[in-house]
C-alpha positions as CSV (number, residue, x, y, z in Angstrom):
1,X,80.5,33.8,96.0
2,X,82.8,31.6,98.3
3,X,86.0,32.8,99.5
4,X,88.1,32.2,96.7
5,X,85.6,34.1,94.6
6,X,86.0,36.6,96.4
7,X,89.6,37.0,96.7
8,X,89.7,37.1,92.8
9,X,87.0,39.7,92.8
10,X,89.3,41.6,94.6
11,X,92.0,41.0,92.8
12,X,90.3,42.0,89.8
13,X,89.0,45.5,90.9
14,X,92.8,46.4,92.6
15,X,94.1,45.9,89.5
16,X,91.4,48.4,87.5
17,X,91.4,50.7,90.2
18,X,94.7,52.3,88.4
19,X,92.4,53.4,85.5
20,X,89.6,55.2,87.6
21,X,89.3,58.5,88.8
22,X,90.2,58.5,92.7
23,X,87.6,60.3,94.6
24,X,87.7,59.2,98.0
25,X,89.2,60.2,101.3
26,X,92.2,58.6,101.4
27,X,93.6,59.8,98.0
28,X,93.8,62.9,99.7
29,X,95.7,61.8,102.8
30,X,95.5,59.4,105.7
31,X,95.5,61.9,108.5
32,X,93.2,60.8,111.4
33,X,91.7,64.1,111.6
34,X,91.6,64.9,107.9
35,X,89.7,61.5,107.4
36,X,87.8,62.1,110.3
37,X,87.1,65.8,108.5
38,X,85.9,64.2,105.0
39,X,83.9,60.9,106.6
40,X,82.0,63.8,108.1
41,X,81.5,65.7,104.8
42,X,80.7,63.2,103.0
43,X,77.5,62.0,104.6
44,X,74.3,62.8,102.2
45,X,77.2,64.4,99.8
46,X,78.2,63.4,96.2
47,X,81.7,62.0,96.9
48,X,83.3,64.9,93.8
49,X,81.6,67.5,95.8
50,X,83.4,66.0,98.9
51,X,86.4,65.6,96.9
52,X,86.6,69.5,95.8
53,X,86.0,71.2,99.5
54,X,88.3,68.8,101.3
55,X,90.8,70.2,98.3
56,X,90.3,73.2,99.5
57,X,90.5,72.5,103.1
58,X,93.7,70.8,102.6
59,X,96.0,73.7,102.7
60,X,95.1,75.5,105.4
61,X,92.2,73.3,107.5
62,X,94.3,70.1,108.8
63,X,94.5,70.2,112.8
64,X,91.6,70.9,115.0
65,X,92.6,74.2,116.4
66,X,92.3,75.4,112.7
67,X,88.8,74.8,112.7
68,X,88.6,77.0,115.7
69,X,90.0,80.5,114.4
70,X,87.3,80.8,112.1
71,X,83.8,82.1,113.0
72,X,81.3,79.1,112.6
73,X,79.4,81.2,109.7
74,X,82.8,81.5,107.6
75,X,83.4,77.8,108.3
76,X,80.3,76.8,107.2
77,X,81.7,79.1,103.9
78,X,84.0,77.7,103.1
79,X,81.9,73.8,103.9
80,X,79.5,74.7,100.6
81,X,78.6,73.2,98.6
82,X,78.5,70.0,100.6
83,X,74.6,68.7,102.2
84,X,74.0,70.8,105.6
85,X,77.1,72.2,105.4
86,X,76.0,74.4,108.2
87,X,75.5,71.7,110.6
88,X,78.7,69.7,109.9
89,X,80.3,73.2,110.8
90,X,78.9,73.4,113.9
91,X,79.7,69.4,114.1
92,X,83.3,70.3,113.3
93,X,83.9,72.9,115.5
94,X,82.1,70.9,118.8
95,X,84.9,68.0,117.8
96,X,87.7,69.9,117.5
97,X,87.1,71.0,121.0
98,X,86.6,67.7,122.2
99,X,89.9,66.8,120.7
100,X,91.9,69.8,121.7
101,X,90.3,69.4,125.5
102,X,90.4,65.6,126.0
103,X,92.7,63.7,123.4
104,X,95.8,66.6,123.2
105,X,94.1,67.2,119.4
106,X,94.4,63.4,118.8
107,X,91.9,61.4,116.4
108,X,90.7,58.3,119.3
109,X,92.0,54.7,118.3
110,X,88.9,53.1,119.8
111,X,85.6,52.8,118.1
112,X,84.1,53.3,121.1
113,X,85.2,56.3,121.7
114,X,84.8,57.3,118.7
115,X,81.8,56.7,118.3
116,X,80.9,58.9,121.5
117,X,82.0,62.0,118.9
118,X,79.0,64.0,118.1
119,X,77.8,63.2,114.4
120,X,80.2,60.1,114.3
121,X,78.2,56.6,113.6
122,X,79.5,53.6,112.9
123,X,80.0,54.0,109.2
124,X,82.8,57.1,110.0
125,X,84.2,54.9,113.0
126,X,85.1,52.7,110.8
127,X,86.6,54.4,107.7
128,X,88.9,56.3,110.6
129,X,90.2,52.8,112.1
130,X,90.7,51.0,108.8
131,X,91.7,54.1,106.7
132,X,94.2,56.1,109.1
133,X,94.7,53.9,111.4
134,X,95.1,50.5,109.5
135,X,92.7,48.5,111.9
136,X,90.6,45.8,110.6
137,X,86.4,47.4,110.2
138,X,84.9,47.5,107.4
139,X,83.2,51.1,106.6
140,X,80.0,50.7,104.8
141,X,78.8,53.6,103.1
142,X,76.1,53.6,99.9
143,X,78.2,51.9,97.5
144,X,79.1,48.8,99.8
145,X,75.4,48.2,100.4
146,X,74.3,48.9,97.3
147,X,77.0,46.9,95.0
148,X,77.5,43.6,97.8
149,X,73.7,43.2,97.6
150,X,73.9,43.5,93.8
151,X,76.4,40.9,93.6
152,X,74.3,38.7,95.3
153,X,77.1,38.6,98.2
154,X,74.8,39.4,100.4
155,X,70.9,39.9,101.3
156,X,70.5,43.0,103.6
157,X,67.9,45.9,103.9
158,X,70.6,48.5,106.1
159,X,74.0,49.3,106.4
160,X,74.8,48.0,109.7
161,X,73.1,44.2,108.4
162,X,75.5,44.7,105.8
163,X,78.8,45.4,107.8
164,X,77.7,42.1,110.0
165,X,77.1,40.0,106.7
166,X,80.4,41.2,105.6
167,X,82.0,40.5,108.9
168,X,80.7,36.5,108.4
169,X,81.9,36.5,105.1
170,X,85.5,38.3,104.4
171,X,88.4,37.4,105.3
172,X,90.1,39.5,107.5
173,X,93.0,41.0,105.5
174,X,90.4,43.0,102.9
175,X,87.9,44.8,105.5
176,X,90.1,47.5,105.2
177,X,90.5,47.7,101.3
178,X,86.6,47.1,100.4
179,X,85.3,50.3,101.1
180,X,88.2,52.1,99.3
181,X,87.9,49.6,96.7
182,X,83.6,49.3,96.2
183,X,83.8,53.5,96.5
184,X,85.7,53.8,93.2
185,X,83.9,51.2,91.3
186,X,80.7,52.4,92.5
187,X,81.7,55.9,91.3
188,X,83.2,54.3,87.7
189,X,81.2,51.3,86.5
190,X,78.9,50.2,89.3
191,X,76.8,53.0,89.2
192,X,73.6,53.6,91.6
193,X,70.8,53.5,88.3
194,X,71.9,52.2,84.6
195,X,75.0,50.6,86.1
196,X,77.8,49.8,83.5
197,X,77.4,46.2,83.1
198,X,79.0,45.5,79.6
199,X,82.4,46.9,80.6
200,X,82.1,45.5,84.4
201,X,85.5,43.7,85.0
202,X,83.6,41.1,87.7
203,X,80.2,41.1,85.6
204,X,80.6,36.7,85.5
205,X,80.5,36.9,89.4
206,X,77.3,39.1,89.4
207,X,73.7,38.0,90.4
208,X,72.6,41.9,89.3
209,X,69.9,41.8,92.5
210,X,67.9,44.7,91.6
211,X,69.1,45.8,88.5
212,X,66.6,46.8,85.8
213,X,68.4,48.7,83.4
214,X,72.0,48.9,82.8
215,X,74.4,50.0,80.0
């Protein structure tokens, strides 16, 4: 793809997303520490599953001191059925702490520091920045690996070779809406194993890199 390729691809999936069932972070809200909260969650966790306990958290689990006036066992509770829900409890408690004692309970701007948060790698850095804070990263979780090596945009065996590539090759103005973007057609047509090929709205710009069997 060159850049006006891409820019249509783009294009293309904005204008489906309307019709596809909205499971990510952001639909929720665009709190700092809420999507700081669910980029944690979500790691090695089916994004519903994510979906249904931040849901839950939502009414009553939005600052860090509210993750404080809970033992860390009822926490970790109300965390299941999300992957080591136990350890992102202790995680989640450790930040809020951190927040509360040296940002005033204030999500970071910097992906440095950031990144110095414990359980926070590069992937949640980013989604924070470009998600709450409107800052140009681009967050690459399984579905942006997975469906920009499919496409044949680019040629990369980790996540952070990806978020380089990606660097090289987007323009600026969409690092923030890919992730967003690749997350719900991941979830909808561009699924992990028999992806949906015949009813793939960008199916002309794929190269299908590793695809065996599809629908």
């Amino acid at each position: 793809m060159d850049q006006r390729d891409i820019r249509h691809v783009f294009a293309i999936l904005q204008k489906e997303a309307g019709n596809w069932q909205d499971a990510t972070v952001g639909n929720i809200t665009k709190d700092p520490f809420f999507v700081l909260v669910g980029a944690l969650l979500s790691h090695r966790t089916q994004d519903r599953t994510t979906h249904r306990v931040l849901q839950r958290l939502a009414t009553s689990f939005t600052k860090p001191e509210d993750f404080l006036r809970v033992p860390e066992e009822d926490l970790a509770r109300l965390l299941y059925p999300v992957g080591f829900y136990r350890e992102k409890a202790k995680r989640l408690q450790q930040i809020a702490r951190i927040l509360l004692e040296e940002y005033r309970g204030k999500v970071p701007e910097s992906e440095e520091e950031l990144l110095r948060l414990p359980g926070v790698g590069r992937k949640t850095a980013n989604l924070v920045l470009s998600v709450a804070f409107g800052k140009p990263a681009i967050c690459v979780d399984t579905h942006v690996h997975r469906i920009t090596n499919r496409w044949g945009l680019v040629a990369t065996k980790t996540p952070e070779e990806t978020e380089r590539e990606l660097q090289k090759r987007l323009p600026q103005d969409l690092w923030g809406r890919i992730n967003k973007l690749l997350v719900l057609f991941g979830q909808n047509v561009c699924l992990p194993r028999r992806p949906r090929c015949s009813r793939c709205p960008v199916a002309s710009f794929c190269k299908r890199r590793g695809v065996t069997d599809a629908r």
